[in-house]
C-alpha positions as CSV (number, residue, x, y, z in Angstrom):
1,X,5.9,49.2,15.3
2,X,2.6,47.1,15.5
3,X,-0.1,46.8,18.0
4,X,0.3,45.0,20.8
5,X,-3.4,44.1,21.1
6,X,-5.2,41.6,18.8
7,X,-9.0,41.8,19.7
8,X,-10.2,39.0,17.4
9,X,-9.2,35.7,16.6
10,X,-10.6,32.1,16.7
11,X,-9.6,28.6,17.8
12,X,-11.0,25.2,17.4
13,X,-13.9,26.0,19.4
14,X,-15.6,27.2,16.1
15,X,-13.7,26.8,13.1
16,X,-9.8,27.9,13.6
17,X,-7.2,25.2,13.6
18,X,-5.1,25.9,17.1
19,X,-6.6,24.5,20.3
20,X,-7.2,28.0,22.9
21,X,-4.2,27.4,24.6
22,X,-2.0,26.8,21.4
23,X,-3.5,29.6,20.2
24,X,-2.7,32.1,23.3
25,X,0.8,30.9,23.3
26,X,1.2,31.6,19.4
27,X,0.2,35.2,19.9
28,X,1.8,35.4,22.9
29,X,5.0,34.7,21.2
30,X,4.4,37.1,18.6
31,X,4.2,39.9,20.9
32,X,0.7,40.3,21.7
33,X,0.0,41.4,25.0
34,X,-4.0,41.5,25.0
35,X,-6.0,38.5,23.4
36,X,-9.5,38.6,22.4
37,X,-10.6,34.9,22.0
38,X,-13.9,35.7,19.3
39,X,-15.1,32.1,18.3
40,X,-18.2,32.1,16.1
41,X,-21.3,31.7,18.0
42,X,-19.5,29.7,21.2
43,X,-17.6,31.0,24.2
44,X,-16.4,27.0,24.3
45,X,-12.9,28.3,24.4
46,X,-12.3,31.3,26.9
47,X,-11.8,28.5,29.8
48,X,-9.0,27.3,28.5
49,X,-7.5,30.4,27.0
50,X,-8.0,31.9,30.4
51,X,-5.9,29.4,32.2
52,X,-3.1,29.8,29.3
53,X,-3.1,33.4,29.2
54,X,-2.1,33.7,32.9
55,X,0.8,30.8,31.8
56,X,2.2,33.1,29.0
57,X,1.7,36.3,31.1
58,X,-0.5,37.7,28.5
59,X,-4.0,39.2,29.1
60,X,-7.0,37.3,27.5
61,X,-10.8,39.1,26.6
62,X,-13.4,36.8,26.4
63,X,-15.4,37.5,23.0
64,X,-17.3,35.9,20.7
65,X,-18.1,36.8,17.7
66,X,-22.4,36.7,16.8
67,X,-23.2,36.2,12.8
68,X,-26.1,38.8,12.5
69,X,-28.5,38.8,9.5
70,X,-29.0,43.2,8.4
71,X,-30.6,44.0,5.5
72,X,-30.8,40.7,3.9
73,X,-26.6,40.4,4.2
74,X,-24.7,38.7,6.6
75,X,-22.6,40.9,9.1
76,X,-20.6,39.6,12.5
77,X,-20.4,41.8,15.2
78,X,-18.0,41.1,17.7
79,X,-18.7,40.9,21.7
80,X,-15.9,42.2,24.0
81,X,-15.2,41.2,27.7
82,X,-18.4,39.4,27.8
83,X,-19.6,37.2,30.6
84,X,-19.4,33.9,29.8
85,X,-21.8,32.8,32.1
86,X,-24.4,34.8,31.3
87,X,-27.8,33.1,30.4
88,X,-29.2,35.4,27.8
89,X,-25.7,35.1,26.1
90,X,-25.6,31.6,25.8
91,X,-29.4,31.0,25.0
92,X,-29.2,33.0,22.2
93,X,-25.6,31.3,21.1
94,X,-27.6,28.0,21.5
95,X,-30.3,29.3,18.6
96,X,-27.4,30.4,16.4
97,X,-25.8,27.0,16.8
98,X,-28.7,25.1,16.1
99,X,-28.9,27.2,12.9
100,X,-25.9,26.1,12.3
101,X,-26.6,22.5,12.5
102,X,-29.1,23.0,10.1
103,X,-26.7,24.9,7.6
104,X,-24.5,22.6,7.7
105,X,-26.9,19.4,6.8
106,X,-28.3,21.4,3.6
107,X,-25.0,22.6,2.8
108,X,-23.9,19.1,2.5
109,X,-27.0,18.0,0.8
110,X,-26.8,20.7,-2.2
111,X,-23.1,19.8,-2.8
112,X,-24.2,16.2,-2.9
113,X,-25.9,17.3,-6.1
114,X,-22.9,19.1,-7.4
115,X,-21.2,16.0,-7.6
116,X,-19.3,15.9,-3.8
117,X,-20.1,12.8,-1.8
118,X,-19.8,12.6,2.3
119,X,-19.6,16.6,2.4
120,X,-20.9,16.7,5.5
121,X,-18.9,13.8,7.2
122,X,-15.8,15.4,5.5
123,X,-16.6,18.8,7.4
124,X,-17.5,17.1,10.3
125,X,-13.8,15.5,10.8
126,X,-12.2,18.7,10.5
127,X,-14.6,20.0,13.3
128,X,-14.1,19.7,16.9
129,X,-17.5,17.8,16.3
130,X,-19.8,20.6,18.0
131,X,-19.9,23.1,15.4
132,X,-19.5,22.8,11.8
133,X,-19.1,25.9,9.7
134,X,-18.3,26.8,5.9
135,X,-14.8,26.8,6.7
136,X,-14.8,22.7,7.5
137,X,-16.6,22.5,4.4
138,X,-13.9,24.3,2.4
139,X,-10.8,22.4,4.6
140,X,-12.5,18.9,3.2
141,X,-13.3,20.4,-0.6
142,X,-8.9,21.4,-0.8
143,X,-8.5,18.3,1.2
144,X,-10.5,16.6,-2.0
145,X,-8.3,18.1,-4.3
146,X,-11.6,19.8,-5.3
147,X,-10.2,23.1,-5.9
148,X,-6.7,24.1,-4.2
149,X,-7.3,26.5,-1.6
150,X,-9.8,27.5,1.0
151,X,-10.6,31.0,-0.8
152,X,-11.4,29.6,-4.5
153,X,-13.5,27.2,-2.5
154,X,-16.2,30.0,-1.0
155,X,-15.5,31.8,-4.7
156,X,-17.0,28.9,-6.8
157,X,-18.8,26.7,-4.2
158,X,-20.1,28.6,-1.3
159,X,-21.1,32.6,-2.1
160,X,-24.4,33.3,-3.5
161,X,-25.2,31.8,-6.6
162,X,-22.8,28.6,-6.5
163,X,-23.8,25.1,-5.8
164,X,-23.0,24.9,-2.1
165,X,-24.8,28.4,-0.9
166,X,-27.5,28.3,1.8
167,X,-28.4,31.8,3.0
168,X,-28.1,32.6,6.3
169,X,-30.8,33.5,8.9
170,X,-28.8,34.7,11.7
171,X,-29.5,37.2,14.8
172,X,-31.2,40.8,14.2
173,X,-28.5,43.2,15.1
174,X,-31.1,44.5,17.6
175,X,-30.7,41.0,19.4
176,X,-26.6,40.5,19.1
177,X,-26.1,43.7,20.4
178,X,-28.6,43.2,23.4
179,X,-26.7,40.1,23.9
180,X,-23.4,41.3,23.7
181,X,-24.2,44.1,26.4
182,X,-26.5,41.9,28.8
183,X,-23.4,40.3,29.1
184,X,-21.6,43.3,30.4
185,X,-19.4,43.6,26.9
186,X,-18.7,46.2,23.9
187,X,-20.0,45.7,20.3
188,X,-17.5,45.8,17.2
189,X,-18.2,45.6,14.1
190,X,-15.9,43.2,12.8
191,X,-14.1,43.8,9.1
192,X,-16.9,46.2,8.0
193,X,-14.6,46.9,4.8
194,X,-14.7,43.1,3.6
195,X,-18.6,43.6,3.3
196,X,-19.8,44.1,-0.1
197,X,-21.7,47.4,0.4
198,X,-21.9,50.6,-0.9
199,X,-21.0,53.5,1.1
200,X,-24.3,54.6,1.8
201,X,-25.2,51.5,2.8
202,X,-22.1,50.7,4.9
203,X,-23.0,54.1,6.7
204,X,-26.6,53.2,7.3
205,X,-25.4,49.9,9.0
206,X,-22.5,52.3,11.6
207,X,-26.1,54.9,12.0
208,X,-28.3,51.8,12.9
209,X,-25.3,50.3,15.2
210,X,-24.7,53.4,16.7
211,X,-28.9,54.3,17.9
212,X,-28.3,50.4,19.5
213,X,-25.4,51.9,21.3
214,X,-22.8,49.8,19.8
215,X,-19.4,51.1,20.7
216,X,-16.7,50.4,18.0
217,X,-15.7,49.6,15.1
218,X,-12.5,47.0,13.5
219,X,-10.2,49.8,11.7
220,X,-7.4,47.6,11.7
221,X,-8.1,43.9,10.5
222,X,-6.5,41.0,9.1
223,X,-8.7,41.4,5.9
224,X,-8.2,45.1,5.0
225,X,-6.0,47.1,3.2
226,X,-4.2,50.2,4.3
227,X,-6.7,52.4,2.6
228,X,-9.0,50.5,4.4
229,X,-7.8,51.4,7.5
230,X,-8.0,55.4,6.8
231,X,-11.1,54.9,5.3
232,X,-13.0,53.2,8.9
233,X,-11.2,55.4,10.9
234,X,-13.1,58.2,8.8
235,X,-16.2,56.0,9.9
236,X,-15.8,56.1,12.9
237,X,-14.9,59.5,13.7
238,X,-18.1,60.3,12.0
239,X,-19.7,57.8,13.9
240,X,-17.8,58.9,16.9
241,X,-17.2,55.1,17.5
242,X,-14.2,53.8,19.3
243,X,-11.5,52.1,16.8
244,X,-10.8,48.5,17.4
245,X,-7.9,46.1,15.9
246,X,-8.3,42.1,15.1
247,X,-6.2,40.1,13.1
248,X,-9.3,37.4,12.5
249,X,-6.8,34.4,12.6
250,X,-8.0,31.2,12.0
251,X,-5.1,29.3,11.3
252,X,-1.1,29.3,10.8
253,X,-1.8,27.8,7.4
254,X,-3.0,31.3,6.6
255,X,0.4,33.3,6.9
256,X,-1.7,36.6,5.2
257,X,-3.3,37.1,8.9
258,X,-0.9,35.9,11.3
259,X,-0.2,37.4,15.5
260,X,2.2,40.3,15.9
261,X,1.6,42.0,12.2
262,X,-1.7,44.2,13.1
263,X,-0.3,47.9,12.5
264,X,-1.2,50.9,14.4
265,X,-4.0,52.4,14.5
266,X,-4.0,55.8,12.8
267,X,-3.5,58.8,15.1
268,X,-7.0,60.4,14.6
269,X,-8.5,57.1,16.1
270,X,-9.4,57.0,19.5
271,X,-8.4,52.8,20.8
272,X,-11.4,50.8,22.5
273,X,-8.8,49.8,24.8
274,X,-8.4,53.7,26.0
275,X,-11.7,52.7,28.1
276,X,-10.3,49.3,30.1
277,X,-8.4,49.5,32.7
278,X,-5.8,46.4,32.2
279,X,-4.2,44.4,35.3
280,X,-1.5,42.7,33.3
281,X,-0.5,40.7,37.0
282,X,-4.0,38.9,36.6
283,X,-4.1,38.8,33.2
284,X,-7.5,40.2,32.7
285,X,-9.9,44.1,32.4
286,X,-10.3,45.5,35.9
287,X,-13.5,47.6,34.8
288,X,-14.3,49.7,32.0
289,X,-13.1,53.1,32.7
């Protein structure tokens, strides 16, 4: 058995490798029947994943997925059945992009002194040319022969305290979550068991998200373990938050967090999706229920 909903994934509108509509066939194929498209900072891609979903008769959520600066640590929290078109949405988007832009120039610039040339051009070409993220950086660095996979590239050049780290000045989770909800979504907060915090700390972070009425929280991901699992859904019946489930693919190069291998949730978890009302014939939420 595995769940048949996958509520965060990316596509080459930020910085996965499969075009929206490549992407929504993949996980339509792998059995998924509802698809949150979660790119980083950009709703670039719900267009076109929108048109394939109701091709591959699969229903797609419009996300995205807002990099929010807490406590001097970087945290995403994911935005659920937003609307796309909603101006306070996509002005602050615009300010995280620009940040972006910036990150990615002084990225370049300090691996420049480590001794790698044309960083930034290198991460540019694996781009769709609108948004360059870490993750080009560390496609060009394997692509170099610099170091042989993606994950040893963020261990030795792109963490804190290795040549290629520029800290990141993202959104207050105040302003994601105001975004996220002017925009008629849900907050998640995505993989909260890949952050390096203590428990007391991971806690004060579900305490501050809940007083900003954010709704839920990833149990299931891509990037945690079982434990993991039993450990959020402990969270969030604390927290009494909603459970959500998200591979986080990026890419069928990384077969570790592919479509269609998401277990269930555990039974004491009550499922975000218990809210929405589905209308599998036109492939999208009716209403929040």
């Amino acid at each position: 058995m595995f769940c048949e909903y996958d509520l965060h994934s990316h596509s080459t509108a930020s910085d996965g490798t499969l075009a929206p509509r490549e992407l929504v066939c993949r996980a339509a194929n792998a059995g998924v029947r509802v698809l949150a498209l979660t790119d980083h900072d950009t709703t670039a891609g719900i267009e076109e994943a929108q048109s394939a979903a109701a091709d591959c008769d699969l229903v797609l959520i419009p996300g995205v997925e807002i990099s929010v600066t807490w406590n001097k640590q970087t945290v995403h929290i994911v935005g659920l059945n937003v609307d796309p078109e909603n101006r306070a949405l996509q002005q602050g988007l615009r300010e995280m992009r620009a940040f972006r832009d910036w990150r990615a120039l002084a990225i370049a610039e300090r691996l420049e002194k480590a001794g790698i040339s044309d960083a930034y051009e290198g991460a540019l070409a694996h781009s769709n040319g609108t948004l360059v993220s870490r993750t080009h950086f560390a496609r060009y660095l394997v692509e170099q022969g610099v170091v042989s996979d993606e994950r040893k590239v963020f261990k030795h050049y792109l963490v804190n305290g290795k040549p290629g780290f520029v800290p990141g000045q993202w959104a207050e989770l105040a302003q994601a979550l105001a975004w996220i909800h002017g925009a008629g979504g849900v907050a998640v907060v995505a993989h909260p068991a890949r952050y390096r915090m203590t428990r007391s700390k991971l806690r004060r972070l579900f305490r501050e998200f809940v007083e900003l009425q954010g709704e839920a929280i990833e149990v299931v991901s891509g990037s945690h373990s079982r434990d993991d699992y039993f450990t959020m859904a402990r969270h969030a019946s604390d927290f009494g938050l909603l459970a959500s489930a998200g591979s986080d693919f990026h890419s069928p190069d990384n077969p570790w967090i592919e479509f269609g291998q998401l277990p269930l949730l555990p039974d004491s978890c009550r499922p975000l999706w218990s809210e929405w009302a589905i209308d599998t014939a036109r492939s999208n939420i009716l209403k929040a229920v």
